[in-house]
C-alpha positions, 0 to 999 in steps of 0.5 A: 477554509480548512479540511479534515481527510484522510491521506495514507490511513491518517487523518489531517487537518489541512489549508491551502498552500500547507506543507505536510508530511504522509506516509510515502505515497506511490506518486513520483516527485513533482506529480498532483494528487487528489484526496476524495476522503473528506471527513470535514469542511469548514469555510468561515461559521459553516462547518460540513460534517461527512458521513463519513465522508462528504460526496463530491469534496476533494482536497487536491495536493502535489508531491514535492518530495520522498524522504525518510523520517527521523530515525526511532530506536527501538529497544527491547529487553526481557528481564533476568532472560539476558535478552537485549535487542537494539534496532533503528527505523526510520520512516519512508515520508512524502512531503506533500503541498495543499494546493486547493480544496473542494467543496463540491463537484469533484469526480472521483477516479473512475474504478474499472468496471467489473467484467462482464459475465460470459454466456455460459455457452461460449465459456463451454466452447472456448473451454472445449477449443483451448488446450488443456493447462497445466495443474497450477502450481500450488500455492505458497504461504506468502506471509511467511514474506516480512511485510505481507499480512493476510490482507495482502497476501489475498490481494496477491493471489487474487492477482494472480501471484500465489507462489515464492517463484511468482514474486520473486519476478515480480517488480516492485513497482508492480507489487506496490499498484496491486496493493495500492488499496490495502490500508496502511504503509506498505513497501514491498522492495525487499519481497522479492528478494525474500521470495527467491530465497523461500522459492529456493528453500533458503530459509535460513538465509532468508532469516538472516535477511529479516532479522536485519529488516523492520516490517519487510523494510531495510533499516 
């Protein structure tokens, strides 16, 4: 029996007891994971194809390891301009093991459910009873961070980090289970530090800094 599903933004085809490399996932070494997004099952002649994935099919795994990648040069020139840029990337990578494969009747992890909408009255009243705030400081172009396209940037700010200050306090543990659900590869180590240094008006400094940065990773 084999799956096709989807892990980290990439398809696989798995077995059990295969050992694969993802890219790296938020879990901690020696943790179990499960995978809903099943594109394809085939145990034997039947083959269930998803639409686009099949309800109720998991595949479930345990992280072994976080490693990085063999190392990729990538080498840029541009020709009669004296322009040459040389820079190494390794990839952060999870090893991963298969450990079983569900046909049907997995549950999914419950997603929380949305907050109930309070009587207009009492939003009134509570509005009325709570001393007024402070005008919120406004907000900062958070692209201007290596790594944070505007898919994460508005993920960000509807968490309530909108400013360079807010995320240079930010932990990176706490930025990475904010964006947990944007699609692709995202390692956001290295966006506080850039944040201090745009909250301070460091920007060259903060230059400096990315140059020796691939997509917000130290190389």
């Amino acid at each position: 029996m084999y799956a096709i599903v989807e892990i980290a933004g990439q398809q696989f085809k798995v077995e059990k007891d295969q050992k694969l490399f993802v890219h790296r996932l938020q879990e901690d070494e020696g943790k179990k994971v499960a995978f809903d997004n099943v594109l394809l099952l085939a145990d034997g002649d039947k083959i269930t194809v998803g639409a686009p994935a099949i309800d109720g099919a998991q595949v479930g795994a345990k992280v072994l390891k976080h490693l990085k990648g063999d190392k990729v040069i990538v080498f840029k020139k541009k020709r009669r301009k004296g322009y040459r840029k040389k820079n190494g990337h390794r990839q952060f990578l999870t090893e991963i093991q298969i450990e079983n494969i569900v046909a049907s009747g997995a549950k999914k992890a419950a997603k929380a459910e949305p907050k109930k909408e309070e009587p207009k009255a009492v939003k009134e009243e509570a509005k009325a009873a709570a001393p007024k705030a402070k005008a919120s400081a406004k907000a900062d172009d958070l692209k201007k961070i290596e790594g944070i396209g505007p898919k994460i940037a508005e993920t960000l700010v509807a968490a309530g980090i909108s400013t360079y200050a807010e995320l240079a306090k930010a932990e990176p543990a706490k930025i990475a289970e904010i964006i947990a659900d944007v699609r692709g590869n995202h390692v956001p180590d290295t966006w506080p530090q850039q944040a201090a240094l745009a909250a301070a008006d460091k920007w060259d400094e903060l230059k400096e800094l990315q140059d020796k940065l691939d997509g917000g990773i130290a190389k």
